[in-house]
C-alpha positions as CSV (number, residue, x, y, z in Angstrom):
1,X,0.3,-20.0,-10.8
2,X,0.1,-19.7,-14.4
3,X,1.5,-17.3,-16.5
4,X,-1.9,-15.4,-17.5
5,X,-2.9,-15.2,-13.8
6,X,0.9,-14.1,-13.1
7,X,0.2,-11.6,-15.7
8,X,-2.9,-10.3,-14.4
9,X,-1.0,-10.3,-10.8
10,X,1.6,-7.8,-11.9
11,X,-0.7,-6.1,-14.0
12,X,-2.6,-5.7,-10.4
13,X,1.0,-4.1,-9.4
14,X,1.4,-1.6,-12.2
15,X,-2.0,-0.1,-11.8
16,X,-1.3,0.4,-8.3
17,X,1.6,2.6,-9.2
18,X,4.8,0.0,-9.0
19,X,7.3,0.6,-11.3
20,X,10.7,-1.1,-11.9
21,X,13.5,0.1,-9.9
22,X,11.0,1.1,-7.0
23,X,12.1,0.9,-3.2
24,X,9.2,-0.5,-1.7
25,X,9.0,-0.3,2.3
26,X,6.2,-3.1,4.0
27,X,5.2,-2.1,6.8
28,X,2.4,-4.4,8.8
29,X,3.5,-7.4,7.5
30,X,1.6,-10.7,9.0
31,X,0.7,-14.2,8.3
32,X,-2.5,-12.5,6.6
33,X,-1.0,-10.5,4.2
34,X,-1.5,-11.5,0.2
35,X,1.2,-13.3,-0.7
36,X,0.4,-12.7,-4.6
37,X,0.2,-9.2,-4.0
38,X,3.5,-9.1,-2.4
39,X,5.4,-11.0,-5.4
40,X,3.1,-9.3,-8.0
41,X,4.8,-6.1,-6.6
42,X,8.0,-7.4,-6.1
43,X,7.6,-8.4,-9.8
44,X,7.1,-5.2,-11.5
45,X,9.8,-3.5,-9.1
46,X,12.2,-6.1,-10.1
47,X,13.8,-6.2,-6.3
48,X,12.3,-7.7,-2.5
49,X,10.4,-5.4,-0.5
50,X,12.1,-3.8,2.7
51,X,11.0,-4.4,6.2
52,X,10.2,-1.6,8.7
53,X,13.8,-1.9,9.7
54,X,14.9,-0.3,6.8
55,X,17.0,2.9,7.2
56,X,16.9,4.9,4.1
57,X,13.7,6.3,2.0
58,X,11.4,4.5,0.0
59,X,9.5,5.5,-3.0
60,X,6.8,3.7,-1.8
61,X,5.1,1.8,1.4
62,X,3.1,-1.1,1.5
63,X,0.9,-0.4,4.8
64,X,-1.1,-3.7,5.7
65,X,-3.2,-2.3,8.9
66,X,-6.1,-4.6,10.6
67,X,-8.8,-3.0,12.7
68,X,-6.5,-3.6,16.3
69,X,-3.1,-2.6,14.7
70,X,-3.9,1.2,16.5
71,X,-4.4,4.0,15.6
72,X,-4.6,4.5,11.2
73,X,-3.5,8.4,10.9
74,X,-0.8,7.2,13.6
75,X,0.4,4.7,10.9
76,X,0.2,6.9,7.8
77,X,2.3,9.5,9.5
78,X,5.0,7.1,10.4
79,X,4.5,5.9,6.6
80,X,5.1,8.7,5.4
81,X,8.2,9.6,7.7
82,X,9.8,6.7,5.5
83,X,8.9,7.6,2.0
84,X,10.7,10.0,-1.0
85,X,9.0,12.9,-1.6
86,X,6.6,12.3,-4.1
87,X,6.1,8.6,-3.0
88,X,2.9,7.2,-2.5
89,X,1.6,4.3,0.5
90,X,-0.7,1.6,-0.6
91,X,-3.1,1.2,2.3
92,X,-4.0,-2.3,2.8
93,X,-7.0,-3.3,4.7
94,X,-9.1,-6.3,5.0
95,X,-12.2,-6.3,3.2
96,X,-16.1,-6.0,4.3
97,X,-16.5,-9.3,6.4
98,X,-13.0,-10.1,7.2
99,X,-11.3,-10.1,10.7
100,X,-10.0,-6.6,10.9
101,X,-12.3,-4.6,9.0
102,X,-11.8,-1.1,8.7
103,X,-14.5,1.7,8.1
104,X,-14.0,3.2,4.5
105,X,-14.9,6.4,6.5
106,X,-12.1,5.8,8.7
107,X,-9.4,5.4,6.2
108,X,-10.6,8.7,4.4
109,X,-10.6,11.0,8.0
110,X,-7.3,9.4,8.7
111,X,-5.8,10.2,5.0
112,X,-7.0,13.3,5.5
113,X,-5.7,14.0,8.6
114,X,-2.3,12.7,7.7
115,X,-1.9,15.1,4.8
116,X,-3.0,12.3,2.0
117,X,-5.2,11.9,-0.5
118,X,-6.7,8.3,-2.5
119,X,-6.0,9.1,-5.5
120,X,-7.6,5.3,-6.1
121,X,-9.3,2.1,-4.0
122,X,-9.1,-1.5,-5.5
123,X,-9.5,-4.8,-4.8
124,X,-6.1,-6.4,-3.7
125,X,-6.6,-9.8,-3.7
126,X,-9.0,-11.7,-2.1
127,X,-9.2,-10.7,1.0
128,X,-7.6,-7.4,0.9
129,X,-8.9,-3.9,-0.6
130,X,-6.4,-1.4,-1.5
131,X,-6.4,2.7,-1.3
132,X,-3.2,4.3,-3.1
133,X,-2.4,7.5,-0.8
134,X,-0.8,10.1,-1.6
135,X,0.3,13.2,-0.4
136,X,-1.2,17.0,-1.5
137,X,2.0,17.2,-4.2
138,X,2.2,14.0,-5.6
139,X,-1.7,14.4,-6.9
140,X,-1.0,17.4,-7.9
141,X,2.1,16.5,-10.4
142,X,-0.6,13.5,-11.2
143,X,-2.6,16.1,-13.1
């Protein structure tokens, strides 16, 4: 990868919300996920993500959920069960097309019914779209 497109990568990292020193929990990791995502984020947090087997909070979660993974608010709850107060969860989903699709509507009823707000949606990489979550609070500080 080149510097400008590593660049642009982290860049893609900071506008999500990533900041150095972050704990980052990923939960729903696959062989699908975006691997430039993953070390664009890893990159403006300056440390490795944690697995789902981490014991202590986060200040953020990378959620990657596909279309069969269950049931989204399920998810988002458990997400939030592992993050600081104040955190935020990137929801990753597989864009309009792609093997695992999820209804925009669906991720809004499910934020919603988990307590969350998007506070943004992006593109995450090529096959991935993004939603930045967070809860009631968090927004509100935000302002």
């Amino acid at each position: 990868m080149s510097a400008t497109a590593d660049h642009a990568e982290t860049n893609l990292a900071v506008r999500l919300g990533f900041k150095a020193d972050q704990v980052v929990q990923e939960i729903g990791y696959d062989d699908d996920v975006d691997q430039d995502l993953r070390e664009a984020i890893e990159a403006a947090t300056g440390s490795e993500l944690v697995d789902e087997e981490y014991d202590d909070v986060a200040d953020a979660v990378v959620l990657w959920f596909r279309e069969d993974d269950g049931d989204l608010t399920d998810a988002l709850v458990d997400a939030i069960a592992y993050m600081e107060e104040g955190g935020s969860i990137l929801l990753l989903t597989p864009k309009t097309g792609r093997d695992g699709y999820v209804e925009a509507s669906e991720v809004s009823e499910a934020a919603t019914t988990a307590g969350l707000s998007a506070s943004k949606s992006v593109s995450a990489g090529k096959d991935w779209s993004g939603s930045r979550l967070v809860t009631p609070k968090a927004a509100a500080k935000k302002r």
